[in-house]
N, C-alpha and C positions, 0 to 999 in steps of 0.2 A: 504494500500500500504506500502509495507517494504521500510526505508530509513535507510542508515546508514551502519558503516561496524559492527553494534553490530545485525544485523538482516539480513537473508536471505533464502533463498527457497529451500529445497532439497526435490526432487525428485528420487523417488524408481520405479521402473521399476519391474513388475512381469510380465516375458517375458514366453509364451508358447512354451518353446523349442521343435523343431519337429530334427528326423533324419540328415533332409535336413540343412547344414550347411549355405548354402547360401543363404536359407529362413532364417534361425535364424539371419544371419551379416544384413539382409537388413530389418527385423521389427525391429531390437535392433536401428540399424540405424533411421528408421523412429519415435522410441517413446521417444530416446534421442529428436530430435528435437521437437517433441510435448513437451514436459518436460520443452522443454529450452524457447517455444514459451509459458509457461506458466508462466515464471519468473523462473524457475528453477535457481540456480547456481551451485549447485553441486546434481552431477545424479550418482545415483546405479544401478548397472545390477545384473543378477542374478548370485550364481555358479553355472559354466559348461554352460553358456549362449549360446555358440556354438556348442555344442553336446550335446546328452544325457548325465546322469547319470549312471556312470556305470564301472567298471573294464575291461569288455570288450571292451567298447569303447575308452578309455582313447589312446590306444596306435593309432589305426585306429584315433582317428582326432586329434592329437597332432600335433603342427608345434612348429615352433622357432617363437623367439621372438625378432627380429622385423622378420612379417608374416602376413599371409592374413588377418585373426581374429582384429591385432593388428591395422595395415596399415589402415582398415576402423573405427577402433576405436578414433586412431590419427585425421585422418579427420574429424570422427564427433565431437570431440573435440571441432576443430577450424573452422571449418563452425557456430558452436552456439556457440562459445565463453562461454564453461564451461569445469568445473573439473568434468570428468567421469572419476567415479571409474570404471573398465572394466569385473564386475563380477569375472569371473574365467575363464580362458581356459585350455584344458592338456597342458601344455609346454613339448616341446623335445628339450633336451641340451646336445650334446654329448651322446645321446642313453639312459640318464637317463632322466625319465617322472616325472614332478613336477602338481599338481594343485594352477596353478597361477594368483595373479589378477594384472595386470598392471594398472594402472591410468597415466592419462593426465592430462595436464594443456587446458587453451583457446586457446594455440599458436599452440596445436597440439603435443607438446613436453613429452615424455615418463618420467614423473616424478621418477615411482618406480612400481618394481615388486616384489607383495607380495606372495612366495611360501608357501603353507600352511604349517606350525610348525606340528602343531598335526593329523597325520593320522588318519582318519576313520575308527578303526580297533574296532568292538562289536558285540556281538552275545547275543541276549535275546531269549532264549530258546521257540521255536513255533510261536516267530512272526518277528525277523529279524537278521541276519547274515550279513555282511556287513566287508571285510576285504580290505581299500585304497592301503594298503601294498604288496596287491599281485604285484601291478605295478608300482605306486608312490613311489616317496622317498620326505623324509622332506624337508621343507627349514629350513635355520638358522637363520634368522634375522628379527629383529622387524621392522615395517613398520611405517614411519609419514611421511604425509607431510602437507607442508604450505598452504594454502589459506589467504587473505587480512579479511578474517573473523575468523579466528580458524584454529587451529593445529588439524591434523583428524590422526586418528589409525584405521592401516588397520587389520584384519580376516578373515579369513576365515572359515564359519561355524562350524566344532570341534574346533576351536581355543575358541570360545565363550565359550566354559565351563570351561576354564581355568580363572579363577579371575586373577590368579597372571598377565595374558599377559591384560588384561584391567587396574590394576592396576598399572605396570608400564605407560603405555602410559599415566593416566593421569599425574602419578608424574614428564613425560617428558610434560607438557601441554597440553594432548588434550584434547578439549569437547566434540566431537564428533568423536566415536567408528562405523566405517561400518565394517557389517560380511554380506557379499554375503555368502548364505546357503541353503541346501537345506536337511532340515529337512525332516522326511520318516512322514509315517501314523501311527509308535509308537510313536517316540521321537518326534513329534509334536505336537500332542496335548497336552502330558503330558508335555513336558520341552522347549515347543520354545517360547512362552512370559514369562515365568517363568524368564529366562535365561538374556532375557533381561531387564527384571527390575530388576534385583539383579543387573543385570550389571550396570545399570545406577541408583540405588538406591548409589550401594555401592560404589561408585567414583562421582556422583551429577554432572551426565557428559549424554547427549543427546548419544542416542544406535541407529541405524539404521539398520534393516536387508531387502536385496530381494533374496526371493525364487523364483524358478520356478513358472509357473505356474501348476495347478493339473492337470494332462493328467493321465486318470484311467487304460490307455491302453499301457502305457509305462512299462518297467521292473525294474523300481524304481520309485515308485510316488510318489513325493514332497506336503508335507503340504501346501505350499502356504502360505496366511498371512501372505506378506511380512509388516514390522512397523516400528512407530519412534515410541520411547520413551521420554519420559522429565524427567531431572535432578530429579525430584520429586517422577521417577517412571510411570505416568503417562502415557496410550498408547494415544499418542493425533493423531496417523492417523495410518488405517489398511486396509489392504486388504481383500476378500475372499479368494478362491481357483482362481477365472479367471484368465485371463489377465488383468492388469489394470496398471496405473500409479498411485501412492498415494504419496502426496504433503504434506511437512509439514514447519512452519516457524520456522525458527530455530532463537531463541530470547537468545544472550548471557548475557542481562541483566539480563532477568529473572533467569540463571543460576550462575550467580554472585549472587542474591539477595538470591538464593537458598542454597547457601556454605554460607553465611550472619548467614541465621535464624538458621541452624544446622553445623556447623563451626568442622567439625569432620575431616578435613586436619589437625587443626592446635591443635588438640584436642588428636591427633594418639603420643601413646608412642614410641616415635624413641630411648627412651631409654634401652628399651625389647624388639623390634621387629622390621624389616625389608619389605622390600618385594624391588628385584630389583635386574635387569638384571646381566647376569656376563659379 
């Protein structure tokens, strides 16, 4: 049993996004609350947890923000008295489309909407093409918030391969890095735990990701495997491809003890090099 504000339970949500919007608000609904009735305190949903994957949809389910998507997110918030990270939704803001992840507090209260920085824009010759930018535009701003337990840094799947935006967040203190993502059938096997243990190797800071779940019959299918990592590197909870919920404890002693035995914050030449925000 976890006690204390140096230990607690996050739960990862790998939700089977179908077409149907209002079947995605109302299982994301019901597995938040199984999360929470598991001791859960902070809950991840997937990107794009309320629509497909996809360029073409982005514009067809996009709403504002505060919206239907949000409004039952809010609630579920404060009905379990936890910190949901809200995935990702298309946000529509003045006619420009972002992919957004909003998070909550227990009170229900709209903490922060993280718009994703780095567009989705790659083509590997013969096996996937993929441009965010046909629709999307970027956000600008780094994303933290507070929990009674740790400072959390928000992502959004491309964001994740950028060191620098994980290396800033920790040197603002976070320990724990969420990237809602939704890695494809190239870039998933080859670089979606890779990615995150570098992440979490290289800042000695707890990495969390949720994917989709794998649906073969969609027109972008997500790797799945949604994970935690540990400051160590370590994948201490994983998904398959299903649907599932995967539980991890998050031990911030253990990540103290861990910056202790390889002490490489305090080890970094700030007298040749940098890294951080403008």
């Amino acid at each position: 049993m976890l006690s204390g504000l140096n230990q607690f339970r996050l739960a990862v949500v790998q939700l089977r996004v179908t077409k149907v919007k209002e079947d995605n608000l109302r299982r994301a609904r019901e597995l938040v609350k199984e999360a929470a009735g598991q001791g859960a305190k902070v809950i991840v949903l997937p990107e794009c947890f309320n629509s497909p994957y996809g360029t073409k949809f982005f514009p067809e389910y996009a709403e504002k923000i505060p919206g239907e998507s949000t409004e039952i997110l809010s609630e579920a918030a404060k009905e379990n008295g936890v910190y949901l990270v809200g995935g990702s939704i298309p946000e529509d803001d003045g006619g420009r489309l972002y992919n957004t992840c909003p998070v909550f507090g227990p009170d229900g209260a709209l903490l922060l909407k993280h718009r994703k920085i780095h567009l989705f824009d790659i083509d590997v010759p013969g096996k996937i093409r993929f441009q965010e930018s046909e629709t999307l535009s970027p956000g600008n701003s780094l994303s933290m918030f507070d929990t009674p337990f740790c400072k959390v840094g928000v992502g959004i799947c491309y964001d994740m391969r950028f060191a620098e935006l994980a290396q800033i967040y920790t040197k603002r203190g976070c320990h724990l890095l969420v990237y809602p993502g939704a890695f494809n059938m190239t870039t998933g096997p080859a670089h979606w735990e890779l990615l995150q243990r570098g992440r979490a190797v290289d800042n000695q800071v707890y990495v969390a990701t949720a994917s989709p779940a794998r649906d073969e019959t969609a027109s972008y299918v997500a790797w799945g495997h949604s994970m935690v990592v540990s400051p160590w590197g370590e994948v201490i909870s994983k998904a398959g491809a299903e649907e599932t919920v995967v539980y991890a404890d998050i031990d911030l002693q253990y990540l103290a003890e861990v910056r202790q035995q390889i002490p490489i914050t305090s080890q970094r030449r700030g007298d040749m090099y940098t890294v951080d925000a403008l």
